[in-house]
C-alpha positions in Angstrom: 17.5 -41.5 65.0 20.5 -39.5 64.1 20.4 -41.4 60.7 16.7 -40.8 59.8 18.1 -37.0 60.2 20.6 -37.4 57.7 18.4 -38.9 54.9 15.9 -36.2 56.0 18.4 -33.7 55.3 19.9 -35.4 52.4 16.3 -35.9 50.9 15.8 -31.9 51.5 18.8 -30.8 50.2 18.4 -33.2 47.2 14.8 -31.6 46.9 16.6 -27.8 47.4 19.1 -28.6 44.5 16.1 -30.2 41.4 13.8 -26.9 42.5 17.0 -24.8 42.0 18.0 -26.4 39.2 14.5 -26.3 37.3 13.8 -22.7 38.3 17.4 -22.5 36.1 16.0 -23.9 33.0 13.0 -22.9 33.9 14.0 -19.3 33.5 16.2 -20.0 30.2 13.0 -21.6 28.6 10.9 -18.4 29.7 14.0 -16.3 28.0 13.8 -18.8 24.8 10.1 -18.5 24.6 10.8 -14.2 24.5 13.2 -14.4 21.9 11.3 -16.4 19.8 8.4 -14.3 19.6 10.5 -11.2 19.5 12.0 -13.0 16.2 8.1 -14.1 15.1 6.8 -10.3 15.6 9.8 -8.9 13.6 9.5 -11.7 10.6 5.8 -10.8 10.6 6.3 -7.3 10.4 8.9 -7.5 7.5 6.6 -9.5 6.0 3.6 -7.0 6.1 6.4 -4.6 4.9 7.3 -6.7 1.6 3.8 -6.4 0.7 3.1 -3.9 -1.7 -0.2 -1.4 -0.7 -3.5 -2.2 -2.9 -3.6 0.3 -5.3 -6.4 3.1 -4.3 -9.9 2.4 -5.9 -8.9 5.3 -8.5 -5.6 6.3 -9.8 -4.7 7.9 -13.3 -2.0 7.9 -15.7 -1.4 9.8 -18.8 0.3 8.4 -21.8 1.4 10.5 -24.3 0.7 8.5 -28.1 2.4 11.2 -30.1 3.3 14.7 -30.4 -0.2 15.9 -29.1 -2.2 13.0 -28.7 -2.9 11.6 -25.2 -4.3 8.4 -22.8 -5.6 9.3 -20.0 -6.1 5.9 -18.1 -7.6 4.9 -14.7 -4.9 2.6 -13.1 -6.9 1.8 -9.9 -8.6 -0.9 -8.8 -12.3 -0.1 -9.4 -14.4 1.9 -12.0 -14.3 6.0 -12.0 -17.9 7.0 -11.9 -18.7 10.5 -13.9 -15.2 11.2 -15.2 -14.8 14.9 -16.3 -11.4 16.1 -18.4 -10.9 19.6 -18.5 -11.4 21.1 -21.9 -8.4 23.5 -20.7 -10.4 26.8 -22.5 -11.2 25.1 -25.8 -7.5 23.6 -26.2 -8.2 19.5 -25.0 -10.4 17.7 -27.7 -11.5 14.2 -27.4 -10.7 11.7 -29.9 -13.8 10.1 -30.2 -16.6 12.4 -29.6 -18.3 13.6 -26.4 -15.7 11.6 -24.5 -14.6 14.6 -22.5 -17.0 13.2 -19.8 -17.7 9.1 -19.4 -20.0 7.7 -17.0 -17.3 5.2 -16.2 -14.0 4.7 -17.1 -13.6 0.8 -15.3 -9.9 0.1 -14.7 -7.2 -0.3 -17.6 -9.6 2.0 -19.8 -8.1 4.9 -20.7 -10.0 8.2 -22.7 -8.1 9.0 -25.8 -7.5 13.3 -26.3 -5.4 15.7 -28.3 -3.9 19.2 -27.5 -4.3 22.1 -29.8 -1.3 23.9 -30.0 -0.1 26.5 -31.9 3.0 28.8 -31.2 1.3 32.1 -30.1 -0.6 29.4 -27.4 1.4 29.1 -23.7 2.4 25.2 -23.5 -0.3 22.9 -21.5 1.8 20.7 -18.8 -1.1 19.3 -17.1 -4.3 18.4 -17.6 -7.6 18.4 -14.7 -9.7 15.5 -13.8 -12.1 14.9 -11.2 -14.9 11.7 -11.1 -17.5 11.0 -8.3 -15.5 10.9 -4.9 -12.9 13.0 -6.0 -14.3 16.3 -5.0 -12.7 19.6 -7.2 -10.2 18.7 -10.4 -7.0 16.8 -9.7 -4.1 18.1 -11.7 -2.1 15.4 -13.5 1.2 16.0 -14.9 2.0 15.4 -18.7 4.7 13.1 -19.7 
């Protein structure tokens, strides 16, 4: 009986060593596994990160065309709904008439205006819009 101990023990201690042995590799798999989706979260985020923003549904730009004659252009992504320039006390004139105030300016359109100036006149360095949504004027610079 002495050897059906033996091969017990030897099968047991066989056992003992493939359990410790898979618990190994079973522990550098589960370390593997964490690394790679560490390395997945911080490729996605660098990704989300390359991505430029949507523009906003309405942005502006003004474009100057000459000395005194400006484009004021919606650059967003949808149409600006009751557009108002401010005539700045009589100085801002559109170039085509009435077209101070739009209905809607869709993107890419611009309203064409000029500046009076004169030199007794202080220098105009910004000009005030405001559409539907906007709430009071927004000040935009002049190039």
């Amino acid at each position: 009986m002495a050897w059906e101990n033996i091969a017990t023990l030897g099968i047991a201690l066989a056992a003992f060593v493939v359990s410790v042995v898979s618990a190994r590799y079973s522990k550098l798999s589960a370390d593997a596994s964490k690394r790679s989706a560490d390395a997945a979260e911080r490729q996605a985020a660098a990704a989300e990160a390359a991505v430029p923003p949507s523009p906003p549904p309405v942005d502006w730009k003004v474009v100057r065309r000459s000395e005194a004659t400006f484009l004021l252009r919606n650059v967003g992504s949808e149409p600006a709904l009751e557009v108002e320039v401010d005539a700045v006390d009589g100085r801002l004139f559109p170039v085509e008439p009435g077209a101070l105030a739009v209905p809607e300016l869709p993107p890419n359109q611009a309203i064409g205006f000029w500046i009076f100036t004169a030199d007794e006149l202080p220098d105009i360095y910004e000009i005030k819009v405001r559409w539907r949504g906007s709430g009071d004027w927004t000040r935009l610079p002049l190039p």
